[in-house]
N, C-alpha and C positions, 0 to 999 in steps of 0.2 A: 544498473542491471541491464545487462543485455538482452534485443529480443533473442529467442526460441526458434521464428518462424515468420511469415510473410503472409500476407493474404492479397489478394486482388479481387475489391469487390464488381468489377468489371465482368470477372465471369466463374467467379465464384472458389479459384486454383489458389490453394493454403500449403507451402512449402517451406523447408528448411532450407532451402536454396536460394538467396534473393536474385540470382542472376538466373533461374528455371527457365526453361524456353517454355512452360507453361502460362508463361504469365502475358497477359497481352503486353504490345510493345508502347503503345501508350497510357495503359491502367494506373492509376494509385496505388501502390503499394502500401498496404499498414503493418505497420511490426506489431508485433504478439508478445507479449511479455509473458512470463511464467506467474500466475498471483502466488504472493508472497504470504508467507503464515506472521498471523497476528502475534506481535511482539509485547509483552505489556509493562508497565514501569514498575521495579520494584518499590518496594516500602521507602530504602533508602533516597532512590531516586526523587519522589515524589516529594519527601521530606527537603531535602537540595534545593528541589524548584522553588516550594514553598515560602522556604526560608531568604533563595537569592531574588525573591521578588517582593523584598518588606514585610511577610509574615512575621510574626511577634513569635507568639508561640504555639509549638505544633499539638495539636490533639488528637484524638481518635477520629471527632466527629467529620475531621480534615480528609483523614485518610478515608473514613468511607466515603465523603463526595467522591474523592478523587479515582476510588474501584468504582461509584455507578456513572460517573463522565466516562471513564474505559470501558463498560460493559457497554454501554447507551455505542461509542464509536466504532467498538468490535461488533454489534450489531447492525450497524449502520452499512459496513464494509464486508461482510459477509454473502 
């Protein structure tokens, strides 16, 4: 992902421009990333995981941990 934008907390100049003549000439510059929308695994996927890591056999009770570990880290990330 590319940053978006720049900031310079030296004096506070946030630009799309990383070369800005805003920016002081010794400041730290921090790139800005755009936050990304939460992505979440489907059924299939989960099942995949499950299985490519020694699971036996898949069940329901599998897939609901595996939606409240996702909801608990979309919250987390929010």
């Amino acid at each position: 992902m590319k940053p978006v934008a720049w900031y310079d907390p030296s004096n506070g100049v946030v630009s799309t421009d990383r070369d800005s003549p805003l920016f002081t000439p010794l400041g730290q510059l921090w790139s800005l990333y755009p936050k990304g929308e939460w992505v979440g695994l489907t059924d299939k996927e989960i099942k995949h995981i499950y299985s490519s890591h020694g699971g036996q056999s898949y069940t329901r009770g599998i897939l609901n941990f595996a939606r409240h570990v996702e909801t608990e880290l979309k919250d987390k990330n929010t």
